[in-house]
N, C-alpha and C positions, 0 to 999 in steps of 0.2 A: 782653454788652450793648455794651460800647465795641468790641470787635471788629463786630458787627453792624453799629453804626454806621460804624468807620471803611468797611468794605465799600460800606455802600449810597452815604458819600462818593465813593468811590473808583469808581464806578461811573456815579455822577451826571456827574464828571466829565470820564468817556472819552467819555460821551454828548455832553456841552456839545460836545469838544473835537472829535469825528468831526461834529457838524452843522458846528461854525467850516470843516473842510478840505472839504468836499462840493465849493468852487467850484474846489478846486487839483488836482483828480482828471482824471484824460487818460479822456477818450472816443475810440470809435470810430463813425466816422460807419458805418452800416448801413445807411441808406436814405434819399432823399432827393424828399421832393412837391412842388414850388415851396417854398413858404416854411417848408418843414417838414420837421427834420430826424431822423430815430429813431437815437438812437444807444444805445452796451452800452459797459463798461467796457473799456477797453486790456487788461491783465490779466484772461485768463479763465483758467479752468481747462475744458481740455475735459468734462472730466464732467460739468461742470455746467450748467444751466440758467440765463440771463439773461431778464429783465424787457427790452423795449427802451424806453427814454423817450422820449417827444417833446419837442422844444423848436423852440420858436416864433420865426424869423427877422422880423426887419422892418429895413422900410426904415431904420431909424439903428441897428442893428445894424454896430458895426465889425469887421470881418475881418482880421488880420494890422495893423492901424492904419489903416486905411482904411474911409473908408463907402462904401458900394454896392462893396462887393467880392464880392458875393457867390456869382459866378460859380466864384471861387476855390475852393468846396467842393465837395468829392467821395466819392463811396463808396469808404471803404477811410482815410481820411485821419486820421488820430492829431488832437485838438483837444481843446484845454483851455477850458472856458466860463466867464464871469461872467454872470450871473443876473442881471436886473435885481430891483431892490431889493422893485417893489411885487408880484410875480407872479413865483415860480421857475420856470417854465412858458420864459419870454420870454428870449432870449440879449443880454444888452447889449453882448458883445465874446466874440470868437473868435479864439483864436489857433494857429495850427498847430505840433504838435510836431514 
């Protein structure tokens, strides 16, 4: 029983702790629409299959420190995201690895 428990503790809390690092994880940019950018994890493993995400650029979206930089981005390009707070979708700051 107490093992049970500490487990489902123990478990609860890699969850908490992998959502807290989601915003410190390096992407690769893969495609880019205007304001729209799909990227897939830095680290792949060939074998496998990635999901791409979108993430939503806008105009106060900062790039390297800078706004309206956002000519800067490119296919191919290593970027670390911060999510704006109301909508994980939206980039509040990009910065290149």
């Amino acid at each position: 029983m107490i093992r049970t428990l500490a487990l489902t503790t123990l478990i609860g809390c890699m969850m908490i702790l992998s959502a807290c690092t989601i915003d410190d994880e390096k992407s690769v940019i893969e495609d880019r629409e205007g304001y729209t950018l799909l990227i897939a994890p830095s680290d792949q493993d060939p074998e496998e299959q990635y999901a791409l995400q979108e993430v939503i650029l806008t105009s106060s979206t900062i790039v390297d420190g800078k706004r309206n930089h956002l000519d800067a981005l490119h296919v191919g390009d290593v970027i670390t995201i911060d999510y704006a707070e109301t909508d994980s979708s939206i980039a509040e700051s990009i910065t290149h690895k």
